[in-house]
C-alpha positions as CSV (number, residue, x, y, z in Angstrom):
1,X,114.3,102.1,84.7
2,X,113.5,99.1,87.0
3,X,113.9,96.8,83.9
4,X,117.1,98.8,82.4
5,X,120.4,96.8,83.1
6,X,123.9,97.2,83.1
7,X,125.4,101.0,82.7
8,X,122.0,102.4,81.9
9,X,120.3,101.2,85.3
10,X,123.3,102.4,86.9
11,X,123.7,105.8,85.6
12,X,119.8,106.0,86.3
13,X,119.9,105.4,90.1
14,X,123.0,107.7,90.4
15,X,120.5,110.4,88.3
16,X,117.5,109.9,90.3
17,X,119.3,109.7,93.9
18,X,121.4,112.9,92.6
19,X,118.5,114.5,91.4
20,X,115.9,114.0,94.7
21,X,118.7,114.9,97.3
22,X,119.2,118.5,95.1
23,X,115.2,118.9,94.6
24,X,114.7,118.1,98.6
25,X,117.7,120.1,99.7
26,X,116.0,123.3,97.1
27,X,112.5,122.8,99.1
28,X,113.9,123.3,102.5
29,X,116.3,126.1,100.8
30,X,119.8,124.7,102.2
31,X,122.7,125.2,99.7
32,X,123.1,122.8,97.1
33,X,127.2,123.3,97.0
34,X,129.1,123.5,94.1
35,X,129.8,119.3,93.5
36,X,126.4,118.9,94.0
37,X,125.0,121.2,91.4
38,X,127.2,120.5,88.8
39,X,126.1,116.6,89.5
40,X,122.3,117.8,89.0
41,X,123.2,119.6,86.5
42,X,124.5,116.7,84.3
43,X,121.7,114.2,86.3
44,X,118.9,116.2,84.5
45,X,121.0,116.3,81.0
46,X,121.3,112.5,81.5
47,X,118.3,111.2,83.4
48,X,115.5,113.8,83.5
49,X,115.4,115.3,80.4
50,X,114.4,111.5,78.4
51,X,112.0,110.6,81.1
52,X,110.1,113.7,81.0
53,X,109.8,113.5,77.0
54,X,108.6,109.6,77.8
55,X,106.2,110.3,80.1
56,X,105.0,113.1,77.6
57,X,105.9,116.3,79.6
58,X,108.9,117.7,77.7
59,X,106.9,120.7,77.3
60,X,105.5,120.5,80.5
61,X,105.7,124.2,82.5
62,X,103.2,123.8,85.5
63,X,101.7,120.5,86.7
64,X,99.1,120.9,89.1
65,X,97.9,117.7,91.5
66,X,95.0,117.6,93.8
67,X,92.3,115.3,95.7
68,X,94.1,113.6,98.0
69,X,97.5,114.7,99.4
70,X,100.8,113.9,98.0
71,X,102.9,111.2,99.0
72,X,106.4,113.5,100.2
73,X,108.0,110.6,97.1
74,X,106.0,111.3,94.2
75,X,105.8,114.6,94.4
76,X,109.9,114.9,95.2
77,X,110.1,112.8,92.1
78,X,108.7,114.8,89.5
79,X,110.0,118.2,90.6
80,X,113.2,116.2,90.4
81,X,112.5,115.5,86.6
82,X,112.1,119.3,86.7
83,X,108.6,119.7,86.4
84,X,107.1,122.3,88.4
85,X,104.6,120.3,90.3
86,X,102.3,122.4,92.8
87,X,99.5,121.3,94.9
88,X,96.2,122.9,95.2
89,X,93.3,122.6,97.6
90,X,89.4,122.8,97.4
91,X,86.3,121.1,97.4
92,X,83.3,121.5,94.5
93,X,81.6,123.3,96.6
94,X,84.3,125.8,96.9
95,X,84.3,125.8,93.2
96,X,87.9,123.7,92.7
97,X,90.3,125.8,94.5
98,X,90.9,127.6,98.3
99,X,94.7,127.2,98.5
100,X,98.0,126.6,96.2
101,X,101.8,126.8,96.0
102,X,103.4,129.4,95.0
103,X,106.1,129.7,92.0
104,X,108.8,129.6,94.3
105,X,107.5,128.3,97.4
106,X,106.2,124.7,97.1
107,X,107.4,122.7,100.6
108,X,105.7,119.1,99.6
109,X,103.8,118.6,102.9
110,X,101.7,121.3,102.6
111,X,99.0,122.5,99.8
112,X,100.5,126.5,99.4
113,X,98.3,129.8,101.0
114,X,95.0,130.4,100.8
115,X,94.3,132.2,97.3
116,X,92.8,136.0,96.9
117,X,90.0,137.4,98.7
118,X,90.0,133.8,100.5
119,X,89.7,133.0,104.5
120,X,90.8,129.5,105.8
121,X,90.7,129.2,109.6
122,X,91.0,126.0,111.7
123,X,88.4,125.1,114.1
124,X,88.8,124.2,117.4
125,X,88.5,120.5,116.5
126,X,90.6,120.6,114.2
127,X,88.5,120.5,110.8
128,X,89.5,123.4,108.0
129,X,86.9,126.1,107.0
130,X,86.4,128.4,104.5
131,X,85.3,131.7,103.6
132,X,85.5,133.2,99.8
133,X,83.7,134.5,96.5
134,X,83.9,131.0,95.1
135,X,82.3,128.9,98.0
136,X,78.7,127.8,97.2
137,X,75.8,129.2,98.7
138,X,74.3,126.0,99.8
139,X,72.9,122.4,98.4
140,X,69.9,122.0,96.2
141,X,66.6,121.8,97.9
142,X,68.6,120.7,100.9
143,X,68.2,123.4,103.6
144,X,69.4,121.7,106.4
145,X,72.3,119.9,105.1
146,X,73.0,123.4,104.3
147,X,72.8,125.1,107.7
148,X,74.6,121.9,108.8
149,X,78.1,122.5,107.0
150,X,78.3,126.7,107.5
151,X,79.5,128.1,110.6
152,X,77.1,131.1,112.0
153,X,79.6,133.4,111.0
154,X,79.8,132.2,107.0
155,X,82.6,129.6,106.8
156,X,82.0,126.4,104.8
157,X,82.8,123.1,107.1
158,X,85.2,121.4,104.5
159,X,85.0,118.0,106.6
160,X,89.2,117.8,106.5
161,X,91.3,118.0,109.0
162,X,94.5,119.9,108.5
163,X,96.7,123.0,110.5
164,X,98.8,125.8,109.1
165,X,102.9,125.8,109.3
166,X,105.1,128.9,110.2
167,X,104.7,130.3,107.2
168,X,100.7,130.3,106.7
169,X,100.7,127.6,104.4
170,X,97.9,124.7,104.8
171,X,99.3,121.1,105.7
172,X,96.2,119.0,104.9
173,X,96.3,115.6,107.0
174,X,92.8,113.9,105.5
175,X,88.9,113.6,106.1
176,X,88.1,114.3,109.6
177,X,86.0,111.2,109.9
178,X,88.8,108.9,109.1
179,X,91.3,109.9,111.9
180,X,91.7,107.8,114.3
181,X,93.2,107.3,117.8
182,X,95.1,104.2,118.9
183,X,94.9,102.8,122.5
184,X,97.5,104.9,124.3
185,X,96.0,108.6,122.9
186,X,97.9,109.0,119.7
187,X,96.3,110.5,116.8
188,X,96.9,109.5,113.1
189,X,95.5,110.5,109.8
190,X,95.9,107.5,108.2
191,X,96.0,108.9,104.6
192,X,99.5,110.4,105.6
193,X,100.5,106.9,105.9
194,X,98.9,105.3,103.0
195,X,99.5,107.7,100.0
196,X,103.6,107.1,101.3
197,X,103.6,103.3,101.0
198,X,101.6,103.6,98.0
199,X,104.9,105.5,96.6
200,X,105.8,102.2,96.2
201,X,105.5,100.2,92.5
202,X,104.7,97.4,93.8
203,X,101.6,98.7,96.2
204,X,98.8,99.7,94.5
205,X,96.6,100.6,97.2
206,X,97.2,100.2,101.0
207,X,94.7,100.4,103.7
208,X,96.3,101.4,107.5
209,X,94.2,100.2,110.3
210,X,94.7,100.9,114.0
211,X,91.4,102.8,115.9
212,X,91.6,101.5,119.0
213,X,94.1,99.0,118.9
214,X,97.3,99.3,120.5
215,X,99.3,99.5,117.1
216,X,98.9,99.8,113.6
217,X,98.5,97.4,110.5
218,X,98.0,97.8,107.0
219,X,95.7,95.7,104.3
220,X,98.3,96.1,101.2
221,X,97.1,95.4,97.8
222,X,100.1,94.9,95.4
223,X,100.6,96.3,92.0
224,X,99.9,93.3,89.4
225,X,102.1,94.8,86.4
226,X,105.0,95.8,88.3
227,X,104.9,92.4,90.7
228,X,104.6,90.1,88.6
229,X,107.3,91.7,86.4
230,X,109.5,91.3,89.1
231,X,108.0,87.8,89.9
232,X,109.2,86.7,86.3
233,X,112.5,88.2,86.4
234,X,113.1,86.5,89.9
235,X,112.1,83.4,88.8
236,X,109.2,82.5,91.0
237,X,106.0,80.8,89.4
238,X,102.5,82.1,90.1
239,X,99.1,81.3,88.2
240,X,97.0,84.2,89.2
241,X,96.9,87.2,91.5
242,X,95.7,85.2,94.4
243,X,98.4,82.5,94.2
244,X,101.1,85.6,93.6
245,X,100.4,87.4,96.5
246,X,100.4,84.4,99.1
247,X,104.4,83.7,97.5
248,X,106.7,84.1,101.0
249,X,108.7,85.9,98.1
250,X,106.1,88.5,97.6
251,X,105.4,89.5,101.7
252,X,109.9,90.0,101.9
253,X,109.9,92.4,98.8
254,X,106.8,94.3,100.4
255,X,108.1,93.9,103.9
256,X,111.5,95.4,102.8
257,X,109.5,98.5,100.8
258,X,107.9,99.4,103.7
259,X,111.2,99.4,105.8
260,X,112.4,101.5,102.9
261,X,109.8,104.2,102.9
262,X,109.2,104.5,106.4
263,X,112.7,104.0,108.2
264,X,112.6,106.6,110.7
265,X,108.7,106.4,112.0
266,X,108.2,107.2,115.7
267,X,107.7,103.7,116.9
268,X,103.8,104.8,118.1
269,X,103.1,105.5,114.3
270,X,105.1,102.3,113.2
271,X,103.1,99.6,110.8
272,X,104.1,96.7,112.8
273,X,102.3,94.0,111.0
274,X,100.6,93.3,107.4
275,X,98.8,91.0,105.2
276,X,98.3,91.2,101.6
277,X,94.9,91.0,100.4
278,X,94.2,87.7,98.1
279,X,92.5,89.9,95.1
280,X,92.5,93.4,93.7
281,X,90.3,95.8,95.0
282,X,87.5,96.4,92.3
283,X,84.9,98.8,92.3
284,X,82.6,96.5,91.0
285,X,82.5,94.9,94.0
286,X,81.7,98.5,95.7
287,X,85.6,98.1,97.6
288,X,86.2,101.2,95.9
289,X,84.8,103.8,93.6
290,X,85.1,104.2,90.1
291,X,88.0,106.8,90.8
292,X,89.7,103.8,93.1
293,X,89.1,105.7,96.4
294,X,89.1,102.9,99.2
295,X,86.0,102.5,101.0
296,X,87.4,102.1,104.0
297,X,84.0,101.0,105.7
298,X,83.6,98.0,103.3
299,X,87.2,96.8,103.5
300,X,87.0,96.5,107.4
301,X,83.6,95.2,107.2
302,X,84.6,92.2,104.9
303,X,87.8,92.1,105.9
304,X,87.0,91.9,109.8
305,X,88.4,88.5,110.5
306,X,91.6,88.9,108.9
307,X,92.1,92.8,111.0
308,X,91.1,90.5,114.1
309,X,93.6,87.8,113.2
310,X,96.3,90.9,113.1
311,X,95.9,92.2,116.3
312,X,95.3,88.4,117.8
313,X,98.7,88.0,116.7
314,X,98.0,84.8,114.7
315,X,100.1,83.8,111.2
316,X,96.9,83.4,109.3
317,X,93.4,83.9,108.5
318,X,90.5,82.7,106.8
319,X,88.3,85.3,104.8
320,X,85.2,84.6,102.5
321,X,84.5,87.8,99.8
322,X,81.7,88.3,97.5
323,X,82.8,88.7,93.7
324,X,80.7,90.0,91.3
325,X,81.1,88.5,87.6
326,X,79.9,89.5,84.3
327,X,77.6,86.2,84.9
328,X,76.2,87.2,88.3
329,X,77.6,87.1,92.0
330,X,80.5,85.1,93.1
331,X,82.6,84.6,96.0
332,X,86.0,83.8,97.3
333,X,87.7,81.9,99.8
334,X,91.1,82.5,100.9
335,X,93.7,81.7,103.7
336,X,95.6,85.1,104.3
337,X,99.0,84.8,105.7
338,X,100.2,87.8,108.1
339,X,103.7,89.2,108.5
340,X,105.0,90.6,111.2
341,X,108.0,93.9,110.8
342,X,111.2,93.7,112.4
343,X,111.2,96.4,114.6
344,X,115.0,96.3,113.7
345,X,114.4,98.0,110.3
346,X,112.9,101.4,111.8
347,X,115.6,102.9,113.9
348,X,114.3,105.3,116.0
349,X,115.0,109.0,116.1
350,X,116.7,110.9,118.8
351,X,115.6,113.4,120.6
């Protein structure tokens, strides 16, 4: 779609735009109204139906997502193809599944009830526990480990951190451990955060930073395929990854995606400055695992002069990073510019 011109990448942004306003006005059940419908109606004829059957899910009747949360823009964007998308909770040692949507009741932030003959309670700090048939009775030859994550009463210590809605479904906010609390008291899950800017298709992965500090940042990491696409189209010359994501070029069109994702953030939970990290995260070089989870220790680890530059408020920093290559170790050396975001482009909600 991003590469389609003329009529055909107009009639798809009036498709997609049609078809995410019905599928988000459906979730919160308000009433499409009769113009609206009918557009949907002809959006999904038009738009949906061929990128389902490229994507291969033309036959498609339940898609089922979990791990990590959601971004609230992926998962609007298949059920807008008219896939039925729902979430689902659980851990291995609750054997795969606690909680799930519903057919008919999938709201995106959360991950649906609690399934048959299964108790989820919320402690007091916060962390989501579980009772069921399919939770584990403990870890091999590890006794203690094993006292350490059940309650007294039975209930499995998931680690996550998460609350219940009106309704009694689960909203899961991310691992305990990796909320944080900025200088004036406010906490943040910071997967909440990252998995929306990742939305993007031209972040890959995106690290948010703030424990402590008086704001938060974010380490972004920017899709090679679909920015150097756009690199080529615009015009602008680059030799590598490294000398791409230093282009001025490159830190607007991520500057204006995160302004585009995030327009309405309470200015406490606003991303107020970024850099763009010189090379791709690569588990070889134990950044992230082999299923591209962030390490989130490492990056702040070797990444701890450019997080202090942020928050010193300088333009740029100087970073040195270990490389592993088929021909032994390695390293890098980069200077890392940082951007600051107009407070301008997040208008602030009334009360």
């Amino acid at each position: 779609m991003q590469d389609a011109r003329g009529l055909k990448k107009s009639v798809g942004r009036w498709g997609m735009k049609v078809l995410r306003e019905a599928t988000l006005r459906h979730e919160r059940k308000v009433r499409l109204g009769v113009g609206l419908e009918a557009q949907a109606a002809i959006a999904y004829f038009m738009v949906a139906r061929p990128i389902r059957a490229r994507l291969g899910l033309g036959a498609c009747k339940v898609a089922v997502t979990s791990g990590a949360p959601v971004s609230l823009e992926t998962f609007v964007f298949f059920r807008a193809l008219g896939v039925d998308l729902r979430q689902l909770y659980g851990q291995p040692e609750t054997a795969g599944a606690a909680c799930a949507h519903q057919a008919g009741d999938t709201p995106p932030e959360t991950v649906g009830t609690p399934l048959y003959e299964t108790q989820v309670r919320i402690s007091t700090v916060g962390e989501i526990e579980i009772k069921a048939p399919q939770v584990f009775s403990g870890y091999f030859k590890d006794q203690a480990l094993t006292q350490e994550r059940f309650t007294q009463d039975g209930f499995f210590k998931t680690g996550d951190s998460g609350f219940f809605d009106r309704k009694g479904r689960l909203v899961v906010l991310g691992d305990l451990k990796q909320l944080f609390e900025l200088q004036d008291g406010t906490r943040l899950a910071p997967e909440v955060l990252e998995n929306r800017l990742k939305s993007s298709p031209y972040i890959r992965e995106a690290v948010v930073i703030g424990h402590g500090r008086s704001f938060i940042s974010a380490l972004i990491e920017v899709d090679p395929a679909s920015t150097q696409r756009w690199a080529r189209k615009a015009g602008i010359g680059f030799t590598s990854y490294q000398s791409l994501a230093a282009r001025e070029e490159v830190y607007q069109l991520i500057s204006k995606e995160i302004a585009r994702i995030l327009p309405a953030t309470p200015d406490s939970l606003r991303v107020r400055r970024f850099a763009v990290l010189p090379k791709e995260l690569h588990p070889d070089d134990g950044e992230v695992t082999r299923s591209h989870k962030v390490r989130r220790g490492v990056i702040t680890e070797r990444y701890a002069p450019l997080i202090e530059a942020i928050y010193a408020g300088v333009a740029f920093a100087k970073v040195t990073l270990p490389i592993r290559y088929a021909e032994g170790q390695g390293g890098l050396e980069a200077v890392v510019r940082i951007s600051d975001l107009p407070a301008q482009t997040f208008p602030q909600r009334q009360p």
